[in-house]
C-alpha positions in Angstrom: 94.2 103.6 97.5 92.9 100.9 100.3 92.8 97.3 98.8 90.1 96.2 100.9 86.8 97.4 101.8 86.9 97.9 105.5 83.9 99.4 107.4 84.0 103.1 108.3 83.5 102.5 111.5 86.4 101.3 113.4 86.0 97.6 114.5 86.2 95.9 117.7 88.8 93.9 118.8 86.4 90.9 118.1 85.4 92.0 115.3 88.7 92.4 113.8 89.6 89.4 114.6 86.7 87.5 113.1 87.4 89.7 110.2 90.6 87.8 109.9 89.3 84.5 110.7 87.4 84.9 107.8 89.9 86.3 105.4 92.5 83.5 106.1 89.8 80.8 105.4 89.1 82.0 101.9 92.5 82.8 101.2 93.1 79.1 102.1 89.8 77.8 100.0 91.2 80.1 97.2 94.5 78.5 97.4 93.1 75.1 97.0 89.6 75.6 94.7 90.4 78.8 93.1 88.7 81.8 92.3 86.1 81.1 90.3 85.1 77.4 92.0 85.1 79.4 95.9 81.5 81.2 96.4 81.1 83.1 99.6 78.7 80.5 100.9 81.5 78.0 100.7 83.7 80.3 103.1 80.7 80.7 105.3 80.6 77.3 105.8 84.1 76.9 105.7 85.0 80.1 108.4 81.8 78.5 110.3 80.3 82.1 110.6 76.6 82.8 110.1 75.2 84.3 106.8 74.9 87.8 108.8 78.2 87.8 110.0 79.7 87.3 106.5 78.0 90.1 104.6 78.5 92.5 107.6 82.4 92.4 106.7 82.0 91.2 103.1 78.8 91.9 101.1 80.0 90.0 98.2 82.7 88.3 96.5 84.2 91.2 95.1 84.9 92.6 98.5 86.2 89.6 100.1 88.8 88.8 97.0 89.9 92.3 97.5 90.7 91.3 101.0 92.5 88.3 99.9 94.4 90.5 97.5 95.5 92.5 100.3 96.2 89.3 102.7 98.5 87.6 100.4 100.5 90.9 99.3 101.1 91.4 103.4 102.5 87.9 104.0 104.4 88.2 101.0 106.1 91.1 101.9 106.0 90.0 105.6 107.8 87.2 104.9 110.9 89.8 103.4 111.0 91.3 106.7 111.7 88.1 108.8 115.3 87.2 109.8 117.8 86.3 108.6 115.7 88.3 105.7 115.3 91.7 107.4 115.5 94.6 104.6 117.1 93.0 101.8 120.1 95.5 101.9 122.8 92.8 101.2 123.7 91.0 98.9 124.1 88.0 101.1 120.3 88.8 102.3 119.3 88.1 98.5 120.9 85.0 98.3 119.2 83.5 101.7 116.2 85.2 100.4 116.4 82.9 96.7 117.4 79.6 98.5 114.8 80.0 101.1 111.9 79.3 98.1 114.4 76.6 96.6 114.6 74.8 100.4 110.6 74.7 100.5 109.3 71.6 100.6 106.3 72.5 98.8 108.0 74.9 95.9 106.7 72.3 93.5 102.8 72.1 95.1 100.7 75.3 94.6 103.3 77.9 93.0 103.3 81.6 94.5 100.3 82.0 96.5 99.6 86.2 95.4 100.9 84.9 91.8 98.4 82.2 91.7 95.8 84.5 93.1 96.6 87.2 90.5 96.6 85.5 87.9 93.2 84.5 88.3 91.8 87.5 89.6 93.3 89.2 86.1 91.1 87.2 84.0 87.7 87.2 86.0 85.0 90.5 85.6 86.0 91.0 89.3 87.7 94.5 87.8 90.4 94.7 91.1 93.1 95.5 88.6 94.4 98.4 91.0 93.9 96.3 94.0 96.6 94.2 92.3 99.3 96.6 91.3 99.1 97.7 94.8 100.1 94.5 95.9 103.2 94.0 93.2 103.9 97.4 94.2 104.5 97.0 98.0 106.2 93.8 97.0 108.9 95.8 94.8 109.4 98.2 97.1 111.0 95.2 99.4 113.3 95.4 96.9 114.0 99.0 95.9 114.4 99.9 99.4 117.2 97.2 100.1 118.8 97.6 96.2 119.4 101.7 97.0 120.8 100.9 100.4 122.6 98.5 98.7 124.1 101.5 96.0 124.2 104.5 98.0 126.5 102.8 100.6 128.7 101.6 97.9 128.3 98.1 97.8 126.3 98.5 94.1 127.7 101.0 91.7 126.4 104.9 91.2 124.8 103.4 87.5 122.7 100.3 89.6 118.9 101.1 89.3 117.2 100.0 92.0 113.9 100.1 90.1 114.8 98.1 86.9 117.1 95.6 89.5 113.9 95.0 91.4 111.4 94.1 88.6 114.6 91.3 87.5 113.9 89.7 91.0 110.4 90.1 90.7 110.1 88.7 87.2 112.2 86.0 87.6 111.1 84.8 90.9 107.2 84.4 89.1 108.3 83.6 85.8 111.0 80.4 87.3 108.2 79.3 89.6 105.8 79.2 87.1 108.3 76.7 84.8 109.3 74.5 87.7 105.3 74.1 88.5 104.8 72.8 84.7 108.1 70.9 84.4 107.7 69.8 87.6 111.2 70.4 88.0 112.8 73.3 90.4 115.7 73.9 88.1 113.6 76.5 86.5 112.9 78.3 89.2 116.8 77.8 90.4 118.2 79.1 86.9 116.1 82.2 87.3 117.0 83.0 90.5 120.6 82.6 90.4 120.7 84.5 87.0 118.9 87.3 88.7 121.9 87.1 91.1 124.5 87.2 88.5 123.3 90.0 87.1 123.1 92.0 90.3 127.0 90.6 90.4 127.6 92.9 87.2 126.9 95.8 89.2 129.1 95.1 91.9 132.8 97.5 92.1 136.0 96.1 91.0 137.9 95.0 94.0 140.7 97.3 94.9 138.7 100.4 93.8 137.5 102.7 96.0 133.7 103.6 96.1 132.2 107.0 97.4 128.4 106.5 98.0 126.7 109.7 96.3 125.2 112.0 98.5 123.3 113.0 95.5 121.2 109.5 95.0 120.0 109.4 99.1 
């Protein structure tokens, strides 16, 4: 299912990337103003694009939210596929992933940017509710990719579920941010992150015991 509307014809290299231009300044405004208070004449004015050139790509606010949907999910999960990052298929990989929110210098400012965002979206008549389970979906993915490496090569146990493991990083990654935004505090959001790495500790082999990854689970 595509999350945003794109034209059917394919768009020029230009257009793209005014396209683009355009996305990033409402994500931005959206960031800042929200939702509700950001009209598509403020990104106009904003993006610095004509009237004509904004309802070519985005007829109206419906569209272009979807786009930011789609725009937030993609740096979200681009940022999993940086270094030292890569495919989250060690354990040491989840820990650099955890402290590189907890090292931000604004964890404390505007919260998750696609959390925020989705938040929003879920309680406006914008009716994108598929737009954003897309997103969360792509986003735990990251995770069940790197979580069944992680188990079929025997560095999780054979009873690790990637799936359930996933929606612990997930959840507590949203759910700590959003405590350390209204204690204005990290500790939430570093008491939720390292208790989602204890628990993947649970699933870890004894030492001294040999593990055969199962050819069954690839």
């Amino acid at each position: 299912m595509p999350t945003t509307d794109v034209p059917a014809r394919r768009l020029t290299t230009k257009g793209e990337a005014t396209r683009a231009h355009i996305v990033r300044t409402a994500a931005e405004l959206i960031y800042v103003k929200g939702v509700q208070n950001t009209s598509n004449e403020d990104v106009r004015k904003a993006a610095g694009v004509s009237g004509s050139q904004l309802s070519h790509y985005f007829p109206d606010k419906r569209s272009m939210v979807r786009a930011v949907i789609a725009y937030r999910a993609d740096a979200l999960s681009g940022l999993h596929r940086e270094a030292p990052l890569g495919e989250l298929d060690r354990v040491a990989a989840l820990h650099t992933w955890a402290e590189s929110y907890l090292n931000r210098a604004d964890v404390l400012a505007g919260g998750c940017a696609f959390g925020s965002l989705v938040a929003e979206v879920m309680k406006s008549d914008l009716e994108l509710h598929d737009d954003i389970a897309e997103g969360f979906e792509r986003w735990r993915e990251m995770f069940r990719r790197g979580l069944t490496a992680m188990r079929d090569s025997g560095v999780l146990r054979r009873d690790a579920d990637p799936d359930r493991l996933a929606h612990v990083f997930m959840a507590a990654y949203q759910g700590g941010m959003l405590l350390a935004q209204g204690a204005r505090d990290e500790a939430p959001l570093r008491d939720a992150l390292n208790g989602a790495l204890d628990y993947l500790e649970t699933f870890r082999p004894r030492r001294g015991r040999a593990v055969t990854a199962p050819s069954s689970d690839r």
